[in-house]
C-alpha positions as CSV (number, residue, x, y, z in Angstrom):
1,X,24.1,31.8,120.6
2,X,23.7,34.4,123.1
3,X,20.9,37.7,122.2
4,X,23.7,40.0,121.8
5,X,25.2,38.1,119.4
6,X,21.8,37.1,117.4
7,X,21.7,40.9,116.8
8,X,25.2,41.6,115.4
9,X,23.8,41.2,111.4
10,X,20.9,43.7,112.2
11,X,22.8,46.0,113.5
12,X,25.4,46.0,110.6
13,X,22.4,46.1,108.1
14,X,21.0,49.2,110.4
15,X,24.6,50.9,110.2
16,X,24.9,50.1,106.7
17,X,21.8,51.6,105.8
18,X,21.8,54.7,108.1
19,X,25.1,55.2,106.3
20,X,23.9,54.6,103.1
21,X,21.1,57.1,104.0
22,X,23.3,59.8,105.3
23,X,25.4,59.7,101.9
24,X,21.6,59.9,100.3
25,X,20.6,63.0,102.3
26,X,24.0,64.8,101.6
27,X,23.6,66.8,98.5
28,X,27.1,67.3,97.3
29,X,27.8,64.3,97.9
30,X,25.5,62.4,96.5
31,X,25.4,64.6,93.4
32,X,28.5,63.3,92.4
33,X,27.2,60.2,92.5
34,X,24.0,59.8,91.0
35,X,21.3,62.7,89.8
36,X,18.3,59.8,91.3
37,X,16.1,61.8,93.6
38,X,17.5,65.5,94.4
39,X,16.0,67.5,97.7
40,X,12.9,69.4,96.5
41,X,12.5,72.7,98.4
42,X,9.5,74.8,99.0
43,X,8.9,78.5,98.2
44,X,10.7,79.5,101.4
45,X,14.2,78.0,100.4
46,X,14.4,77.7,96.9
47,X,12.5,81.0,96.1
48,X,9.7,81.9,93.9
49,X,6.5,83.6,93.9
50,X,3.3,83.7,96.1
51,X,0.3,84.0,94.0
52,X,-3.1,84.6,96.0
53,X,-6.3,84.6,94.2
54,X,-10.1,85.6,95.0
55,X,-12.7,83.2,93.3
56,X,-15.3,85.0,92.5
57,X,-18.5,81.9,93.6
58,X,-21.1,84.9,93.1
59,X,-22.8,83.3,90.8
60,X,-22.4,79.8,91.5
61,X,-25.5,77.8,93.9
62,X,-24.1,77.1,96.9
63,X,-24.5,73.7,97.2
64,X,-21.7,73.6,93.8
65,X,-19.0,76.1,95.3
66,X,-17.1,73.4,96.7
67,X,-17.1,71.3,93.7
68,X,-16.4,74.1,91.7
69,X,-13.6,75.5,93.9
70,X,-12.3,72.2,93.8
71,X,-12.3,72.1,90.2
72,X,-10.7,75.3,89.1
73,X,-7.5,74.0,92.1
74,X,-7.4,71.1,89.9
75,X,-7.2,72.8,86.4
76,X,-5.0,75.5,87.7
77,X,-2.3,73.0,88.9
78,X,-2.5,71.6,85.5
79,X,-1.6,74.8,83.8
80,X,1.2,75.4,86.4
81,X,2.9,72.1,85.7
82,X,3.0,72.9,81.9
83,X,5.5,75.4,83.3
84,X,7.8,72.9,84.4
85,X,7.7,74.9,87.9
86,X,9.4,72.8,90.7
87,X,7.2,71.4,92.9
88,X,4.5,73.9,92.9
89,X,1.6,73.6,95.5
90,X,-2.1,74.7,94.3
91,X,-4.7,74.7,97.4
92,X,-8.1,76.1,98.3
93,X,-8.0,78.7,101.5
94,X,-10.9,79.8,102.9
95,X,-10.7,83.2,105.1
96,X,-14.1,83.8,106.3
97,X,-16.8,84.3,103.8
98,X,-14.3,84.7,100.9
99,X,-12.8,82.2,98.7
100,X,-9.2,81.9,97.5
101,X,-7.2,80.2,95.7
102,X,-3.2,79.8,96.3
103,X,0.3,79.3,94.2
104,X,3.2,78.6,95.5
105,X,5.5,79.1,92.5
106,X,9.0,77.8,93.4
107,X,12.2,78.7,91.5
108,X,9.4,80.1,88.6
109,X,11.8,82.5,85.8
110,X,8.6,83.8,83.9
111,X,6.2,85.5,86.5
112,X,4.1,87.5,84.4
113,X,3.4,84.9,82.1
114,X,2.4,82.1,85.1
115,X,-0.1,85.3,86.0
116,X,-1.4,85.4,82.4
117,X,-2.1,81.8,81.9
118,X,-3.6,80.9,85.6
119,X,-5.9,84.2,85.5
120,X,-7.8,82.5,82.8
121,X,-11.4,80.5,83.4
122,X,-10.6,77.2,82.2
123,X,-12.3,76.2,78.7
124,X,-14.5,73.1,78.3
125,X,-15.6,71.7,75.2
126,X,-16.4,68.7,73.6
127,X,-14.9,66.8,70.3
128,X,-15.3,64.5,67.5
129,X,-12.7,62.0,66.6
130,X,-12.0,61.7,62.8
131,X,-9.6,60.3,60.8
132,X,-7.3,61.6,59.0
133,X,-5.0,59.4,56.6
134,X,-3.7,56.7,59.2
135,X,-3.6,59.1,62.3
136,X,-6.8,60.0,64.4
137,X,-7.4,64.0,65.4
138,X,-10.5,65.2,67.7
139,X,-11.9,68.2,66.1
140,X,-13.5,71.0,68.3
141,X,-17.2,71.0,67.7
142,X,-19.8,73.8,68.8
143,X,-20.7,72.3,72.5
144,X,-18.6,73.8,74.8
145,X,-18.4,74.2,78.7
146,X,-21.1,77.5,78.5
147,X,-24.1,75.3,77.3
148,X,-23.6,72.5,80.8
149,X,-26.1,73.2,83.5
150,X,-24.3,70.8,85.9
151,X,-22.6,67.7,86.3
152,X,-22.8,65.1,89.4
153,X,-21.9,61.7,90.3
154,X,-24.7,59.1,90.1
155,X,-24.8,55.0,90.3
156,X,-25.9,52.5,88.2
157,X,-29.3,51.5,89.2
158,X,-28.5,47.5,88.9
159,X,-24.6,47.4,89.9
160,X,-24.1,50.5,91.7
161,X,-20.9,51.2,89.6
162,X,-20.4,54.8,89.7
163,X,-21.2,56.9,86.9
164,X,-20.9,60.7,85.5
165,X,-24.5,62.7,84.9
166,X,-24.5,65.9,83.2
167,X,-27.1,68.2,82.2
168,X,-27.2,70.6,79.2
169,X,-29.4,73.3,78.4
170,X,-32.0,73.7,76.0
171,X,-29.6,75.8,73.2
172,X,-26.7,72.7,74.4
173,X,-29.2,69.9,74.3
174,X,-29.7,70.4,71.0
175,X,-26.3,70.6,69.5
176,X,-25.4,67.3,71.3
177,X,-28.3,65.7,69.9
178,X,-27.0,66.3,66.6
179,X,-23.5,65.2,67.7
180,X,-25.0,62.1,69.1
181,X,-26.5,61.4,66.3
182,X,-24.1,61.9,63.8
183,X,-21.6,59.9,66.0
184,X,-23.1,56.8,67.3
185,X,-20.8,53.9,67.8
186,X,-17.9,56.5,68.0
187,X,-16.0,58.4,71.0
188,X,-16.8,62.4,72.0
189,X,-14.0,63.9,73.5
190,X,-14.3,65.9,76.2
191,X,-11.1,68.4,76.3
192,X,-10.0,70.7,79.1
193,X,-7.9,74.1,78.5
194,X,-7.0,71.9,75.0
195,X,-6.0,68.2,77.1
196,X,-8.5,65.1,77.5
197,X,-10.3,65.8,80.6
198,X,-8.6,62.7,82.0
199,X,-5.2,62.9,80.5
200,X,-4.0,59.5,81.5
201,X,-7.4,57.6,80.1
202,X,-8.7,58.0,77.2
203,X,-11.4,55.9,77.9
204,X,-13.0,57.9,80.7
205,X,-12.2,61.1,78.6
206,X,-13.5,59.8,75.5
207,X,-16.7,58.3,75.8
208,X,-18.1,56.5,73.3
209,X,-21.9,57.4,72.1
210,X,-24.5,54.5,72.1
211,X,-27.5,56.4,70.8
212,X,-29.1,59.7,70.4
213,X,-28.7,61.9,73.3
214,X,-31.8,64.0,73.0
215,X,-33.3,66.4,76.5
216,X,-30.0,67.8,77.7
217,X,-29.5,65.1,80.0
218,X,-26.5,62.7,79.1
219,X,-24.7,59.3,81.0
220,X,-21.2,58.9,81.0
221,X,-20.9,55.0,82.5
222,X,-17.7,52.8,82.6
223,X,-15.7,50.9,85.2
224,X,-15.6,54.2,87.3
225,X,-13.9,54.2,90.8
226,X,-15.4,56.6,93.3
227,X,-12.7,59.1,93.4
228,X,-12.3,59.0,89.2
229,X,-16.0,59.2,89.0
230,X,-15.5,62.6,91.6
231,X,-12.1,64.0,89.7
232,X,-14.1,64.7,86.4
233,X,-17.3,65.5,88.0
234,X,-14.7,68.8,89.2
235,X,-13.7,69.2,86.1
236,X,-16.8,69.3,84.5
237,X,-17.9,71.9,86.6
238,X,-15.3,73.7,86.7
239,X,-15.8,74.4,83.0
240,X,-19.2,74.4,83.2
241,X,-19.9,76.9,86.0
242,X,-17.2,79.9,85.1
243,X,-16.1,81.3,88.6
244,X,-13.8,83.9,87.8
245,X,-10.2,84.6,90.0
246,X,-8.9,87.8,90.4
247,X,-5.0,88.3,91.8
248,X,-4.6,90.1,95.2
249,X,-1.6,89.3,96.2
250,X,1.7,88.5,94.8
251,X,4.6,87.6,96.8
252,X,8.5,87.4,95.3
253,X,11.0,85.3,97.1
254,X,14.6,85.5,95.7
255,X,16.4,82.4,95.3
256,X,19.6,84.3,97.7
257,X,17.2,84.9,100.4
258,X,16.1,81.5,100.8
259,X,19.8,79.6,100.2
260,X,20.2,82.1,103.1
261,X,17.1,80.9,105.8
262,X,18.0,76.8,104.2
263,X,22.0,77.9,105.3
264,X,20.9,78.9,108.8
265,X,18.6,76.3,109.2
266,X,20.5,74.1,108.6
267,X,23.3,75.8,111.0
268,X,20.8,75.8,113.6
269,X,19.3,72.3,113.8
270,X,23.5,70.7,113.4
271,X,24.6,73.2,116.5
272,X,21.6,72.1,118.2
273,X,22.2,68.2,117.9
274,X,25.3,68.4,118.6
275,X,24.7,70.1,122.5
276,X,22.0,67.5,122.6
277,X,24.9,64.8,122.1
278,X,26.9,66.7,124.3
279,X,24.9,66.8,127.0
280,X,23.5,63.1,126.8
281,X,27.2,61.6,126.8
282,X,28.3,64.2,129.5
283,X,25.2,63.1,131.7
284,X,24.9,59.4,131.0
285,X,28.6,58.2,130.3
286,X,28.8,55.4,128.2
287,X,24.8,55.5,128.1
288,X,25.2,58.7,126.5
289,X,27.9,57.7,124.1
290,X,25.1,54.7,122.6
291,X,22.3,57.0,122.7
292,X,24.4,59.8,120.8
293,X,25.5,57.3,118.0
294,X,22.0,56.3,117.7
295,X,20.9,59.9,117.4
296,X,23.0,60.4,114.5
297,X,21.6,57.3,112.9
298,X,18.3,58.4,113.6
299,X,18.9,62.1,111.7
300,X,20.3,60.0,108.9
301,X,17.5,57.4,108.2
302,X,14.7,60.3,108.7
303,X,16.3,62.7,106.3
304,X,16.9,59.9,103.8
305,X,12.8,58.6,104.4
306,X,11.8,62.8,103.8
307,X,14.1,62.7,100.4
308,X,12.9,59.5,99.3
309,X,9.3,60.1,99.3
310,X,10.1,63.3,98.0
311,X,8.8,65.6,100.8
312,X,8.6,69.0,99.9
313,X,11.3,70.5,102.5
314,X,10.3,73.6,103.5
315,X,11.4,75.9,106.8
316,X,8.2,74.4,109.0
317,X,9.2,71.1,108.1
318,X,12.2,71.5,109.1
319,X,11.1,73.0,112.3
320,X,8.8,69.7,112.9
321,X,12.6,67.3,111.9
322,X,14.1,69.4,114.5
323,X,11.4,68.5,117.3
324,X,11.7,65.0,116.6
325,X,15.3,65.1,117.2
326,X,14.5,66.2,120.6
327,X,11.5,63.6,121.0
328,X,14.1,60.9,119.9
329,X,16.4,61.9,122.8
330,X,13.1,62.3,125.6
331,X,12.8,58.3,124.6
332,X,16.1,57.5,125.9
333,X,16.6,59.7,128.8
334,X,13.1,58.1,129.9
335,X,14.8,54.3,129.6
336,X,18.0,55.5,131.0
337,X,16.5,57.0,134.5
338,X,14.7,53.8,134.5
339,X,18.1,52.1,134.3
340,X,19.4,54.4,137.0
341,X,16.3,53.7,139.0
342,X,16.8,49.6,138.5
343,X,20.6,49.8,139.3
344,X,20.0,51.0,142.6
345,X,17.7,48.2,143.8
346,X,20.9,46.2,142.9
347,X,20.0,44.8,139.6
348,X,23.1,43.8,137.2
349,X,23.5,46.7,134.1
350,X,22.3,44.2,131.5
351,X,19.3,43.3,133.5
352,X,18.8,47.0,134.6
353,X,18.6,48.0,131.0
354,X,16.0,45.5,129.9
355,X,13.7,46.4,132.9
356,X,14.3,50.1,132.1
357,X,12.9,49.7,128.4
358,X,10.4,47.6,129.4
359,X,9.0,49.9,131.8
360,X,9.4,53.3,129.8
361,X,7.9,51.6,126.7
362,X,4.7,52.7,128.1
363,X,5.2,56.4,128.4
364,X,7.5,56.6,125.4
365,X,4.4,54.8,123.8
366,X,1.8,57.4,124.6
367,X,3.4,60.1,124.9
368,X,4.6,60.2,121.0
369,X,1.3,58.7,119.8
370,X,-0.3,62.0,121.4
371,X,2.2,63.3,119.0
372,X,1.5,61.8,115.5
373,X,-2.6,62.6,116.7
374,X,-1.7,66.0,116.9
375,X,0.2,66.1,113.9
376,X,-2.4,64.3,111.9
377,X,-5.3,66.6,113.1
378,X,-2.7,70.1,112.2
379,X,-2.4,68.3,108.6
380,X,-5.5,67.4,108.0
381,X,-7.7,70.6,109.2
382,X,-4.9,73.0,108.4
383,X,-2.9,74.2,105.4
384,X,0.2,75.4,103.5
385,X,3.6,75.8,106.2
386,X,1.7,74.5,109.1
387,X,1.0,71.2,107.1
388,X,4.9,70.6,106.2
389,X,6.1,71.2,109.6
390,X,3.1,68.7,111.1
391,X,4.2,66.0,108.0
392,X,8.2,65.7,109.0
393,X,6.7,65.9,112.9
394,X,5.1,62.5,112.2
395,X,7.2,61.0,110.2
396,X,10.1,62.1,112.5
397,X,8.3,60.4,115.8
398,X,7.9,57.1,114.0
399,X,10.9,56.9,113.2
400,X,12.6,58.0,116.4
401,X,10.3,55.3,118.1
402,X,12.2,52.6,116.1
403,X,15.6,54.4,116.7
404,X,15.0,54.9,120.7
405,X,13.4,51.0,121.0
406,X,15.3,49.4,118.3
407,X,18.4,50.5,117.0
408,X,19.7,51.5,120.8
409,X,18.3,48.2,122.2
410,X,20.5,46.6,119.9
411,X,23.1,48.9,120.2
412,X,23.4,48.1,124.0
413,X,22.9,44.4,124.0
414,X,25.3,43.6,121.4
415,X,28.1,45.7,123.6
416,X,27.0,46.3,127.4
417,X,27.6,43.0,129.4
């Protein structure tokens, strides 16, 4: 069986798929088919509002702020879920010597009352857990989040396990001594803006007391991972260490003016696909007509990849889908001038075009791993729009790497002779 042949079923599933994918990525399309994974869209598109805070880390030691900062981002994204907002991204930004703390509220009805709930400190206290009749209920006691000095992540001496330490004052040492002792063998709640610290685990937010905790300093140990063991330490302090946030800027989006920039994006990256197209048929012939249909397979399994994994879509990351489109196309116009180049030392098409892949693999190669550096380094050291549009950049380059190597490979083996 010849190659081209060996490569006919791969290139019917890759069809198959990029037209299942296409039919995925079309919203009123695939509305009327299934309600499974809708586009979610950033502030920008779907409107909202654009809440900026200033954290107030005055009075905090410097060697906490982070923690604490990290904390109250953690807490506040809790309270704006509870809102059932769409998507809504929470994130520290720092702009010089001065702390803040940024909401993106998309598609939010109730402004005022998003304002009035996240402008609150969050509230740290501990509980008992009684029973009442055949149903268990933690009851607030008088330790709350005021009397904690401190909290930290430690390791067990012997297995190195993380573990949570926390220090109390004197007034706090001495209420949880009494707890303590009233409630040994039994579990101490520690509650959050009124949730378990650790919603999903109620071991590691209820902690049950071995002895008398007398001093103010208190072990929480358990099968901890690292990053578990970190999460509460935030939340601890968070509560612990009050650092106030004041609002300095709000923003308000309307939903028409961002149907309007999603229509002309839209508008703008479909016109500009289609010159590309153009121009790649009108060029390269029947080279152009392979490369075209494996552009339009390309756009269809990358939008399908962003709405499956349920990439925020936002005008920057659709900026960054757009310039992959274009790095998709460099790719082939690199192996088709190597063609060109092989065709005039006399080399037959089908032989011309294997030489021409293998020889523009290289630069294709580096040039669009440059790329996805770049892009890592933009999302990792940067944040908010700048992070979406360096996200669908790196997605888009691996995948145009598979559609430039593979799917028009295959394309042009199964049909050029």
């Amino acid at each position: 069986m010849s190659k081209g042949k060996r490569l006919v079923p791969f290139l019917v599933f890759i069809i198959a798929t990029s037209i299942f994918a296409g039919v995925f990525s079309y919203q009123p399309l695939w509305e009327n088919i299934s309600s499974f994974h809708p586009w979610k869209l950033g502030l920008d598109l779907a409107g909202g509002s654009f809440l900026t805070y200033k954290i107030d880390l005055s009075q905090i030691n410097a060697a906490d702020q982070n923690s604490v900062a990290q904390g109250l981002r953690d807490v506040i994204e809790k309270r704006v879920n509870l809102f059932g907002v769409s998507e809504p991204r929470v994130y520290i930004q720092n702009a010089g010597n001065s702390t803040r703390l940024v909401v993106e509220l998309a598609g939010i009805t109730d402004v005022n009352q998003a304002i009035k709930e996240i402008g609150a400190t969050p509230y740290l206290d501990f509980r008992e857990i009684q029973q009442e009749g055949s149903s268990t209920v933690a009851i607030p006691t008088n330790l709350n989040g005021r009397y904690l000095k401190s909290a930290q992540v430690g390791r067990d001496p012997t297995t190195f396990v993380p573990e949570i330490d926390f220090t109390l004052n004197k007034e706090g040492a001495d209420i949880f001594a009494a707890i303590t002792k009233h409630n040994i063998g039994k579990p101490i709640c520690i509650f959050i803006d009124g949730r378990p610290i650790i919603p999903d685990s109620e071991a590691d937010s209820c902690p049950v007391v071995n002895s008398e905790i007398t001093g103010g300093n208190a072990r929480i140990t358990g099968s901890f991972t690292l990053s578990r063991a970190q999460q509460i330490v935030e939340r601890l302090n968070a509560g612990a260490l009050p650092a106030p946030i004041t609002l300095v800027n709000q923003q308000t989006i309307g939903s028409d003016f961002g149907s309007d920039s999603l229509h002309k994006a839209l508008i703008a990256g479909a016109l500009g696909t289609l010159a590309v197209m153009i121009f790649m048929i009108l060029y390269y012939r029947s080279l152009g007509i392979f490369a075209a249909v494996s552009l339009l397979m390309y756009v269809a399994l990358t939008l399908g990849l962003f709405k499956l994994i349920s990439i925020t879509m936002t005008l920057s990351g659709i900026a960054g889908f757009i310039l992959s489109i274009g790095m998709a196309v460099d790719a082939n116009i690199l192996v088709f001038e190597r063609t060109k180049e092989e065709l005039k030392k006399g080399l037959s098409k089908a032989v011309a075009l294997e030489e021409g892949f293998r020889r523009a693999w290289t630069s294709i190669r580096d040039s669009n791993i440059s790329t996805m550096i770049t892009s890592a380094v933009l999302y990792y050291f940067t944040s908010s729009f700048v992070q979406g549009f360096a996200l669908t950049l790196f997605l888009g380059v691996v995948v145009s790497m598979f559609s430039a190597i593979t799917i028009t490979r295959g394309i042009l083996r199964v049909f050029i002779k």
